[in-house]
VMD Tcl script that draws the C-alpha trace (Angstrom):
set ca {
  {-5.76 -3.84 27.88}
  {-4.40 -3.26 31.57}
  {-3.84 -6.10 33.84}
  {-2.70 -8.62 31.24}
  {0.25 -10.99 32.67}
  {1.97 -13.28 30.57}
  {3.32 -16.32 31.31}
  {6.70 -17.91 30.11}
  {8.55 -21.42 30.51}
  {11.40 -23.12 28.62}
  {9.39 -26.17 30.34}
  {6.00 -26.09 27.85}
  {6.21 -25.80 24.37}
  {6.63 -22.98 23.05}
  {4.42 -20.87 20.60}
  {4.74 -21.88 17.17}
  {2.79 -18.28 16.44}
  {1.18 -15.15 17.74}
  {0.17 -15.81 20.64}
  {1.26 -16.25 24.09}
  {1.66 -19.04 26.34}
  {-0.80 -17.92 29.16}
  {-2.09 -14.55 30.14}
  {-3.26 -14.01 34.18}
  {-6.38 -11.35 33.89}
  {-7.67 -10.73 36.93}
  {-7.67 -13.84 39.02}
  {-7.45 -16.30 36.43}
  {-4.48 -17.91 33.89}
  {-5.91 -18.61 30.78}
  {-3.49 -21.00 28.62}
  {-2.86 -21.01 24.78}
  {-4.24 -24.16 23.38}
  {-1.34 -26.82 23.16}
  {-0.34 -29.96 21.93}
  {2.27 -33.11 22.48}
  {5.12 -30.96 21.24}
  {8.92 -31.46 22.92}
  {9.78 -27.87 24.27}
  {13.43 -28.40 23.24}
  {13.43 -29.88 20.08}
  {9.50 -28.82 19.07}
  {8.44 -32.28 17.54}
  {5.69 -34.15 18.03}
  {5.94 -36.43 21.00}
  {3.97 -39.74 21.11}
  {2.22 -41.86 18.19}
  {-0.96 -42.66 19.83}
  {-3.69 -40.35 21.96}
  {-2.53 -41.50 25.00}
  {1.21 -40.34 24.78}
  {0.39 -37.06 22.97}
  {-2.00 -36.42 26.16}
  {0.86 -36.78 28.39}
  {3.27 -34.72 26.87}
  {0.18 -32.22 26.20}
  {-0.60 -32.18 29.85}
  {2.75 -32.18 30.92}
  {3.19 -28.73 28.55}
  {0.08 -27.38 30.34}
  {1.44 -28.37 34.03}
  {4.67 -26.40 32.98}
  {2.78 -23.46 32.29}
  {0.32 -23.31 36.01}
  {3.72 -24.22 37.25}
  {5.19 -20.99 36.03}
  {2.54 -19.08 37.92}
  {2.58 -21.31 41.19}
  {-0.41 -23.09 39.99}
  {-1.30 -26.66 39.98}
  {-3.90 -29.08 38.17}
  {-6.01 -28.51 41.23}
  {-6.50 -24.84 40.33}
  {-8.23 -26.02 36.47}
  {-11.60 -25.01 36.75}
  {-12.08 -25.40 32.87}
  {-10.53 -27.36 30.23}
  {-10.96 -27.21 26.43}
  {-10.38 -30.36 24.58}
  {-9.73 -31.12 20.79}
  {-9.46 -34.38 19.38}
  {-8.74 -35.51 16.12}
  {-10.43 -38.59 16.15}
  {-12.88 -38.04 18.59}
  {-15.22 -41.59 18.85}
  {-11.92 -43.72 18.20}
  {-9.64 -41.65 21.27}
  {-12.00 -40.23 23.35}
  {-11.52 -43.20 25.84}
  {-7.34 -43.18 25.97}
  {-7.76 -39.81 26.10}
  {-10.30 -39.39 29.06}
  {-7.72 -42.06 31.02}
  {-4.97 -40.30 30.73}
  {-6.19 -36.81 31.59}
  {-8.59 -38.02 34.40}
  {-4.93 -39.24 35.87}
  {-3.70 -35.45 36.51}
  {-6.69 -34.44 38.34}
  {-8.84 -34.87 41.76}
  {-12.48 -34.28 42.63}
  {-13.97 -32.41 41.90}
  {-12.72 -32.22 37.79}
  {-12.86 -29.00 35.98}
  {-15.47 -28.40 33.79}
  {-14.86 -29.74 30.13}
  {-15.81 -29.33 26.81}
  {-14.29 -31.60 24.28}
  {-15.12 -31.69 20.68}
  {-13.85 -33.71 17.39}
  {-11.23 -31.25 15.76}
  {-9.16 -30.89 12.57}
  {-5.91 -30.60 14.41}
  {-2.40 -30.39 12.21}
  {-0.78 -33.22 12.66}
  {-1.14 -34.07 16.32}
  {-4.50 -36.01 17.84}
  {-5.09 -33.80 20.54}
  {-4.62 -29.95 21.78}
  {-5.74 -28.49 25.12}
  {-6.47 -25.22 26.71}
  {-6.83 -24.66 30.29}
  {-8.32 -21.65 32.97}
  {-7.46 -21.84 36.31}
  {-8.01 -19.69 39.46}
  {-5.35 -17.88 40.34}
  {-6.84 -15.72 43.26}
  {-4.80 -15.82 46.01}
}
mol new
graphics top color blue
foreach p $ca { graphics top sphere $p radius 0.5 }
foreach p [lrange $ca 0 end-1] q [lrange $ca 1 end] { graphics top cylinder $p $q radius 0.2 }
display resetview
């Protein structure tokens, strides 16, 4: 397919398989689902929902950063969590921290996830 960017930082963890970190198509960056993982060592960061949100937003930042993009430009988010009923409020706390008004739209579903409690994918507008 033509017009396929990708996007690449040592900042976000990186892919543990085949598949990219984020792609730009047209005027959008579409991001891998990720998780709490340390981009230099590749371990799991945080024992609880709230810290493996941080580090997972903080791997998702690094990414929009990569393209000049910031959690203002999310216009959709993709949400898996582990224990869904049980985290969904740390969760929601922590995430609802990195944005403004109006949020992106969200879907956010109870997941089998491997050994982390929560992944995330992101779009964001990248028209310029």
């Amino acid at each position: 397919m033509a017009g396929k960017q990708e996007i690449r930082t040592t900042a976000g963890a990186a892919p543990i398989g085949a598949y990219s970190q984020g792609l730009v198509v047209g005027d959008f960056l579409y991001t891998s689902g990720m998780g709490p993982l340390d981009p230099e060592t590749g371990e799991v960061v945080g024992d609880d929902v709230a810290a493996q949100t941080h580090r997972t937003m903080r791997n998702l930042g690094a990414v929009l950063e990569a393209h000049g993009l910031t959690f203002d430009d999310v216009v959709k988010a993709t949400v898996h969590l582990q224990n869904l009923k049980e985290d969904f409020a740390a969760f929601n706390e922590v995430y609802q921290s990195y944005f403004t008004r109006p949020y992106p739209v969200r879907t956010t579903v109870g997941s089998d996830l491997m050994d982390i409690l929560v992944e995330i994918d992101f779009v964001a507008y990248a028209g310029r």
